[in-house]
N, C-alpha and C positions, 0 to 999 in steps of 0.2 A: 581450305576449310578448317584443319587441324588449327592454322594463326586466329580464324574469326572466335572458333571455341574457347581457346584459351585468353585472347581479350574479352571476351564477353562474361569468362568466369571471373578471371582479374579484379573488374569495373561492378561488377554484380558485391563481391566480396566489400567494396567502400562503398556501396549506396543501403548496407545492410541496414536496417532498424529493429532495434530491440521492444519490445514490453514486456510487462510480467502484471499478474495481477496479485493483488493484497487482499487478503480476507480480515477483517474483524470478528472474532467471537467474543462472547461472554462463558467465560470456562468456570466450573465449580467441581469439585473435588467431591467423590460418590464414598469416602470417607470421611465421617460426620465429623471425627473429634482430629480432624488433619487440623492444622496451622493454616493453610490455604483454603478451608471449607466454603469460606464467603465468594460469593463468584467477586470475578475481576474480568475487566476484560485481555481482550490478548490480539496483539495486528501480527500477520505473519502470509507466508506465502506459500506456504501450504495448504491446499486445498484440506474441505474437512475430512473427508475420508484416512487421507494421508496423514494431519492433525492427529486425530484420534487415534490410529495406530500406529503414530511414532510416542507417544503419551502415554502407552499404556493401557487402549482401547477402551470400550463401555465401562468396563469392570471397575475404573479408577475414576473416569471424568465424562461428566456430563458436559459436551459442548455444544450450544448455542448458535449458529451465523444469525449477526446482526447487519451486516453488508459487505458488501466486496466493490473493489473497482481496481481500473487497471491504471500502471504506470506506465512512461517510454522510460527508455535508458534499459542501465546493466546495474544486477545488484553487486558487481565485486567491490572489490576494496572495504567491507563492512560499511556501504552505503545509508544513508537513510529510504526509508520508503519515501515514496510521493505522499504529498497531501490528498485527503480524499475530495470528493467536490464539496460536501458539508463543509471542512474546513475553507477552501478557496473563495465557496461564496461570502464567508463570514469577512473575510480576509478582503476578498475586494468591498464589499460593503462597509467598511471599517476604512479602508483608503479612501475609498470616496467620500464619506462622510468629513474625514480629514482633511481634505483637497478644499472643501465645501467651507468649512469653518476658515480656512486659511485665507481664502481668497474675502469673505467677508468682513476679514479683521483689518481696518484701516491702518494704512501707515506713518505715522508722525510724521 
């Protein structure tokens, strides 16, 4: 019983999968005459609660959610985030359109 537990924890430990989700906000600065006053947006992976109280809370920044979605993988190594689905459909839309022009351009 003790052998079946510990293969079953082993094999469990390499079938792991990771996600994480990414939030987009629109942040502006609750100081008028700040340098950063203009919103801007901001992708990050912290929820907004947690955002705004690692920022400085109400008192400093107005934050905005304009969308969220999730990745797979691990963020170490200073990773990039995933692309959101906005981006991806532009992104296949944009290949296939390519794909589309290629195949209609005859060959000499």
């Amino acid at each position: 019983m003790k052998n079946i537990f510990i293969g079953l924890t082993i094999f469990s430990c390499f079938s792991a999968l990771a996600e994480y989700r990414v939030y987009q906000y629109q942040v502006r600065s609750r100081f008028p005459t700040d340098y950063e006053s203009e919103p801007h947006i901001v992708t990050s992976t912290l929820d907004p609660v947690s955002y705004l109280a690692y920022h400085g809370g109400e008192t400093s920044l107005k934050v905005d959610l304009m969308r969220s979605w999730t990745c797979e993988g691990h963020t170490g190594n200073f990773a990039d985030y995933c692309a959101g689905p906005l981006e991806r459909a532009v992104a296949s839309e944009n290949n296939e359109q390519t794909a589309q022009v290629q195949m209609e351009t005859p060959n000499p």
